[in-house]
C-alpha positions in Angstrom: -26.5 17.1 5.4 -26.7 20.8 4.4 -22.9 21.5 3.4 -20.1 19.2 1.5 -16.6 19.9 1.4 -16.1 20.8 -2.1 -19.2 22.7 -2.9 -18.1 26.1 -4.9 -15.8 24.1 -7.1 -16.7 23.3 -10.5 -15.3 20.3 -12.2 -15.3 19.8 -16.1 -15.4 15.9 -16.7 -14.3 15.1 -20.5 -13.1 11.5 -19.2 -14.9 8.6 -20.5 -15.1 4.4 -19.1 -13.8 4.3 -15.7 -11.0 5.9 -14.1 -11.5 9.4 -14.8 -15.7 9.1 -14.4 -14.6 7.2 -11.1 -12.4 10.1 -10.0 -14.8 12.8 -10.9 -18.1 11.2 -8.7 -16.0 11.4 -5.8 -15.8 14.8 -6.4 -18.9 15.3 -7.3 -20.2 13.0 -4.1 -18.4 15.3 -1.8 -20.1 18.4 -3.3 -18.5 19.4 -6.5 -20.4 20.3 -9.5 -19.4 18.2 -12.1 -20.0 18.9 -16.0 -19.5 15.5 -17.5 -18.4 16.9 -21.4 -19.5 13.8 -23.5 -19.0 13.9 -27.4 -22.6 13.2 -29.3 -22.0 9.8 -29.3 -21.9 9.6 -25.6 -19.3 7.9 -23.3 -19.2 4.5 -24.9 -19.6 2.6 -21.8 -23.8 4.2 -22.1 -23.3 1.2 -24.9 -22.1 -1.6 -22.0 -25.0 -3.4 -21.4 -27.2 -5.4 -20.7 -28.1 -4.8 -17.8 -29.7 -1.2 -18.3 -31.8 1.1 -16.3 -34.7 1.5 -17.8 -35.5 1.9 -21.4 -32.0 0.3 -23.2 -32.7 3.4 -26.0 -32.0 6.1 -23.2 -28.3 4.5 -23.0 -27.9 4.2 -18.9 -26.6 0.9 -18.9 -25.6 -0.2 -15.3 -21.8 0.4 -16.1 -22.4 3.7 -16.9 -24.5 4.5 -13.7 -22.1 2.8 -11.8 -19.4 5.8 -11.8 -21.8 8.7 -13.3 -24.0 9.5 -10.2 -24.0 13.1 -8.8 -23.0 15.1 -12.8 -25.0 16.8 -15.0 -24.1 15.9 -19.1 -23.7 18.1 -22.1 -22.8 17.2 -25.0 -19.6 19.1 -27.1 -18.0 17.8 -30.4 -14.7 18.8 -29.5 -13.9 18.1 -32.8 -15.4 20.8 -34.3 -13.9 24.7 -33.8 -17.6 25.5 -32.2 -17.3 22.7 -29.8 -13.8 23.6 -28.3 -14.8 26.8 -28.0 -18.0 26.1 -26.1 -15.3 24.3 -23.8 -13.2 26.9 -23.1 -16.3 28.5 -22.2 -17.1 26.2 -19.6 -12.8 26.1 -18.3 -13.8 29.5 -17.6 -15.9 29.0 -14.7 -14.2 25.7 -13.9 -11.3 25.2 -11.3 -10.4 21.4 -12.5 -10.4 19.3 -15.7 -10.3 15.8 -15.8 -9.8 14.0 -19.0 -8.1 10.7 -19.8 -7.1 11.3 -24.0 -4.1 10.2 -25.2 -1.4 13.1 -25.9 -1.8 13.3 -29.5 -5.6 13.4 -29.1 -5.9 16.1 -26.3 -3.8 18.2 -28.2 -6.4 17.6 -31.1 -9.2 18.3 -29.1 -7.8 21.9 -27.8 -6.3 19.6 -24.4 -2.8 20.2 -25.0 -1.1 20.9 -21.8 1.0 24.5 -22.5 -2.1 26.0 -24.5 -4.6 25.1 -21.1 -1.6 26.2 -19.0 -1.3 29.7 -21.3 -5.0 29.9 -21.6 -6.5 29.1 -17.8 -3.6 29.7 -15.6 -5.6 29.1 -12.4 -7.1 25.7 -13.7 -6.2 22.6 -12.6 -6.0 19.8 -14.9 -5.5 16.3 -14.0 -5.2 13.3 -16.6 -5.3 9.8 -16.0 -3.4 8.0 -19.0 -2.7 3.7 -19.3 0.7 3.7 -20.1 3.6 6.4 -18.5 6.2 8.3 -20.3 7.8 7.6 -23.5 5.0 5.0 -23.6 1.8 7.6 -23.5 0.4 6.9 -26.9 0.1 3.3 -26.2 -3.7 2.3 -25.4 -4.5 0.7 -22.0 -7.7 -1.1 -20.5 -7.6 -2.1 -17.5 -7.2 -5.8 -18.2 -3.8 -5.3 -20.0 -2.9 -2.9 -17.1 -3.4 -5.7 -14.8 -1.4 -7.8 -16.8 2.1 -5.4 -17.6 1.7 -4.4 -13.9 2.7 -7.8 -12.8 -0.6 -7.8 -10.8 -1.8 -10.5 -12.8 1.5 -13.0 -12.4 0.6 -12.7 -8.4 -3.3 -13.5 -8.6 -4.8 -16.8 -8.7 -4.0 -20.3 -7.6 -0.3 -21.3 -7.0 -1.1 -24.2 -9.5 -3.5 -22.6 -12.1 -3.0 -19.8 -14.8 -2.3 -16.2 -14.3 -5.8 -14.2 -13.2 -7.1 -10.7 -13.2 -8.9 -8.9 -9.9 -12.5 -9.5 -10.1 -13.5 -5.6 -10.5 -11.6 -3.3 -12.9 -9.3 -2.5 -10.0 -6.3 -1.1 -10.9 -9.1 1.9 -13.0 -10.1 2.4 -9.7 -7.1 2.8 -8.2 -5.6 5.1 -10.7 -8.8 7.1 -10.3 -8.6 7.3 -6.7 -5.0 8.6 -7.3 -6.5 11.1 -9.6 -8.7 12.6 -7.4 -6.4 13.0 -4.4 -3.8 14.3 -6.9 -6.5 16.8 -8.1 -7.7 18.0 -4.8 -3.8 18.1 -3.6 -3.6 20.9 -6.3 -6.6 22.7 -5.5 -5.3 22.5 -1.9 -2.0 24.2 -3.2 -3.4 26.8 -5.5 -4.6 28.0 -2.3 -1.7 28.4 -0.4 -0.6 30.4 -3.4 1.3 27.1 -5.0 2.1 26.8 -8.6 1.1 23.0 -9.7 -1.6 22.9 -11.9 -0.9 19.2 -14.3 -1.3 16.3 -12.7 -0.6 12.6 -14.7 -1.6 9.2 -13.3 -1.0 6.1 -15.6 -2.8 2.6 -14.6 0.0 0.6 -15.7 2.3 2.6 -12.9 -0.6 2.9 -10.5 -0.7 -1.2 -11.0 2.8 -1.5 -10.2 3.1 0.9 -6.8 -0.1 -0.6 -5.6 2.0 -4.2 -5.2 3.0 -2.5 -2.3 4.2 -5.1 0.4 5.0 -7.9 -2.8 6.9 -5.3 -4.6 8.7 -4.3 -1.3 9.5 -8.2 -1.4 11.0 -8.5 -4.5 13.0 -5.4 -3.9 14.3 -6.6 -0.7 15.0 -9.9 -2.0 15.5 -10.1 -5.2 13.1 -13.1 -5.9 10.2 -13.4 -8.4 6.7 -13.2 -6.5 4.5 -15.9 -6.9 0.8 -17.0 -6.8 -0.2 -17.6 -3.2 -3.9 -18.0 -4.2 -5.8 -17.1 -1.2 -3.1 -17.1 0.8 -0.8 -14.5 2.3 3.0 -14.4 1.3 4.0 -12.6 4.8 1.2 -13.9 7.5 -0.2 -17.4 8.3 -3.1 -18.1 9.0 -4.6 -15.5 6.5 -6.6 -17.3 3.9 -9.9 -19.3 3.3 -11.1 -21.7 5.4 -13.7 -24.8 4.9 -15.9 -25.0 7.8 -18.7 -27.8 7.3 -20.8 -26.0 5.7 -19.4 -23.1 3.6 -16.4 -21.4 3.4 -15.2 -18.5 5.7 -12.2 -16.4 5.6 -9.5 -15.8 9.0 -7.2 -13.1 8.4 -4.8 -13.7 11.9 -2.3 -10.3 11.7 -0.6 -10.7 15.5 0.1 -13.8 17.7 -2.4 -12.8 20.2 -4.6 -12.6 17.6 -3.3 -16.5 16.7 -3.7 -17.6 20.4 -7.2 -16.5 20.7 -8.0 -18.3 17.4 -6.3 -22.2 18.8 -8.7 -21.0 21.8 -12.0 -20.8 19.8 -10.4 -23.9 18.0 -9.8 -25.9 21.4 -6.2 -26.7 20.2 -3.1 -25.9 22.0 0.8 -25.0 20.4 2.3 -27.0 22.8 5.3 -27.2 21.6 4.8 -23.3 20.2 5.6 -24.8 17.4 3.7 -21.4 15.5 4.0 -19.2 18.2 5.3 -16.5 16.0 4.1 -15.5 12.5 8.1 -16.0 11.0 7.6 -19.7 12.1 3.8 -20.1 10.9 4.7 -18.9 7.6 7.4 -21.3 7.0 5.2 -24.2 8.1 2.3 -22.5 6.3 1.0 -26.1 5.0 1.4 -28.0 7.7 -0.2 -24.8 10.1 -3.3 -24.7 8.0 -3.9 -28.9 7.5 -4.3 -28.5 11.6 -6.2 -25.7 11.4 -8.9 -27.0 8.8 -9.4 -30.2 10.7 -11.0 -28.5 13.1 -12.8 -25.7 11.7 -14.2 -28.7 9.3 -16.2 -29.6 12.4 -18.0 -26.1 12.7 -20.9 -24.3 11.0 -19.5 -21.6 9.7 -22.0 -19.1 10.9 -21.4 -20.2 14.1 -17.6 -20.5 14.1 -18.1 -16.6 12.5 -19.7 -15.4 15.5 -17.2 -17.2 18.5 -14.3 -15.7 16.2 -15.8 -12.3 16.3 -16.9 -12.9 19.5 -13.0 -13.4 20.6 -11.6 -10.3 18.6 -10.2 -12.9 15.8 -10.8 -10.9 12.2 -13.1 -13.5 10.1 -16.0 -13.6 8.4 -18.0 -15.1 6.1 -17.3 -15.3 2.2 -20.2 -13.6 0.8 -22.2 -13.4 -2.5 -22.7 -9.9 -4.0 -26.4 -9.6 -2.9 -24.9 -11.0 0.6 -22.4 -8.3 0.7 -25.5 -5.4 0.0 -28.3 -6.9 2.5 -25.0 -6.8 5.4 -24.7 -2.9 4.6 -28.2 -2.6 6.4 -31.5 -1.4 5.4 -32.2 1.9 3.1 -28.3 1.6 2.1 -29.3 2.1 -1.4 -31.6 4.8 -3.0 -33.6 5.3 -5.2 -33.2 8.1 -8.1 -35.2 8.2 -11.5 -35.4 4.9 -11.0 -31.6 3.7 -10.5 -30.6 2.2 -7.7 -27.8 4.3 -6.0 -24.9 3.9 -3.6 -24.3 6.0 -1.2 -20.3 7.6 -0.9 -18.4 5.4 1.4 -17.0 8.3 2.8 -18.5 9.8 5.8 -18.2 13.6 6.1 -19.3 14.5 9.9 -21.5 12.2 11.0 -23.3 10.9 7.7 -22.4 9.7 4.3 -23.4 12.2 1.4 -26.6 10.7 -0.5 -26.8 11.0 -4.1 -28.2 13.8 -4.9 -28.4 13.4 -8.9 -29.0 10.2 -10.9 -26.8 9.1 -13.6 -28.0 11.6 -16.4 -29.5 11.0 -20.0 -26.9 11.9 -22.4 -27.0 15.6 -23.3 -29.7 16.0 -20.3 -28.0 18.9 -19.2 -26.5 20.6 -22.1 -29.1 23.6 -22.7 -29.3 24.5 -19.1 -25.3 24.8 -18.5 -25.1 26.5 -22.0 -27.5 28.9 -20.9 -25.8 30.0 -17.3 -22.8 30.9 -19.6 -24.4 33.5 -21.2 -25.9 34.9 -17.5 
């Protein structure tokens, strides 16, 4: 790949954890040069390990490199006069600023909204906060996000405890958010638009991203619950014991449905759950059938004649499962840290990393330098 979308546009990164380090390698994986601005302690997730590539004293714990592939670091105290004004150095040359500081503490740190706005007219800066409005100053990981959200009261099993998502999802989401936000604004600056702030709060991002169970409430009025693995709008749609292991059949159509009783040998005589209303309402009574005979199968080979019959399933893998199914060579190898590669395809290929996760400060002499060219 010789050219990426967003090559020419420099990005100043003075986020820290996850969301706004999430939001800034996409940038940076589509072409962006990012500046990841760290203070001299370093991003304290450097600090989240073990695991840690390579020597623990060089700080790249695998949390860290998770999120900070393709950015070069230098290290500012921004709370020092010299330090903020080595930044607005660098907002100079930059068209976007990412940061995820509270109100009170970007406006500490030289951040403050009107004075960038005054100061950089043409920059775009994009913030990714935990809590929105009134509520700003509150401090937000992802966990509690997950948990004011309401994401948390709709995850687990129907009979067990409230649980959070596996991965730090809702960071992830409200970085994704970030980043289109941030690009939508690049996009408009030019067409000769005048939005240059952009705000994205997890707690808010949690709630929107209920989507069809917050369309349920609102159109009904009653409190989601815990459907465990389970769909609360399509049956079947859940896990599945075959005799061996456990497989997942997502069924989103009644064709879909027919060609699954087919794999199955069973027949709806009665069409009893010909259509998805009437499956969902006899959503116990569907799956008890169902599971008596997929408890007869391999599940390898019940996989296959449902993939083989255009019925979504698939096996529920392990992590190391889910990376050998990507294919050979998915991964590569950069200063000895194992890197993924973008999942998003530009042309006909997915961008490779192109820098590892860097040392902190790595980069600070080199970008100090070019200022002065």
């Amino acid at each position: 790949m010789t050219s990426l979308p967003l090559e020419g546009i420099r990005v100043i990164d003075a986020s820290r954890v996850l969301a706004g380090p999430f939001a800034t390698m996409l940038l940076a994986d589509l072409g962006a040069d990012v500046i990841k601005v760290e203070p001299p302690d370093g991003d304290e997730t450097r600090a989240w390990g073990p695991p840690w590539w390579g020597d623990p004293s060089e700080r790249r714990s695998a949390y860290f490199a998770s999120v900070n592939r393709n950015k070069r670091s230098v290290v500012l105290d921004l709370q020092t006069d010299d330090g903020r004004a080595t930044l607005d150095r660098l907002l100079v040359t930059a068209d976007l600023l990412v940061h995820n500081y509270r109100p009170a503490t970007a406006a500490r740190l030289g951040l403050e909204p009107d004075r960038l706005a005054a100061r950089f007219p043409r920059l775009v800066v994009a913030s990714v906060g935990g809590f929105p409005g009134a509520d700003a100053e509150r401090p937000a990981y992802d966990l509690l996000a997950q948990a004011v959200s309401g994401l948390m009261s709709v995850t687990g099993a129907p009979d067990g405890p409230p649980a959070k998502v596996g991965v730090a999802l809702l960071d992830l989401l409200a970085g994704l958010e970030c980043a289109v936000g941030a690009l939508a604004a690049l996009v408009g600056r030019g067409l000769g638009g005048s939005a240059r702030r952009i705000e994205v709060s997890l707690v808010e991002a949690g709630v929107t991203s209920l989507i069809n169970v917050l369309g349920n409430h609102l159109a009904s009025g009653e409190e989601p619950r815990r459907h465990g693995n389970a769909h609360p709008n399509i049956a079947p749609y859940e896990l599945f014991s075959a005799r061996d292991a456990e497989l997942v059949i997502a069924v989103g159509n009644d064709a879909q449905f027919g060609r699954l009783l087919g794999v199955l040998g069973l027949e709806d005589s009665g069409g009893r759950y010909a259509t998805n209303p009437a499956r969902v309402a006899a959503r116990p009574e569907l799956v008890a059938w169902l599971v008596q005979r997929t408890a007869l199968r391999d599940r390898d080979e019940l996989v296959e004649a449902l993939q083989a019959a255009d019925v979504p399933a698939g096996p529920v893998n392990s992590v190391s499962e889910a990376v050998a199914a990507m294919g050979p060579g998915w991964t590569r190898s950069l200063d000895g840290i194992q890197l993924v590669p973008s999942p998003i395809r530009v042309g006909d290929a997915s961008p490779a990393p192109r820098l590892a996760p860097p040392r902190l400060g790595e980069h600070t002499e080199a970008v100090l330098r070019g200022l002065e060219a």
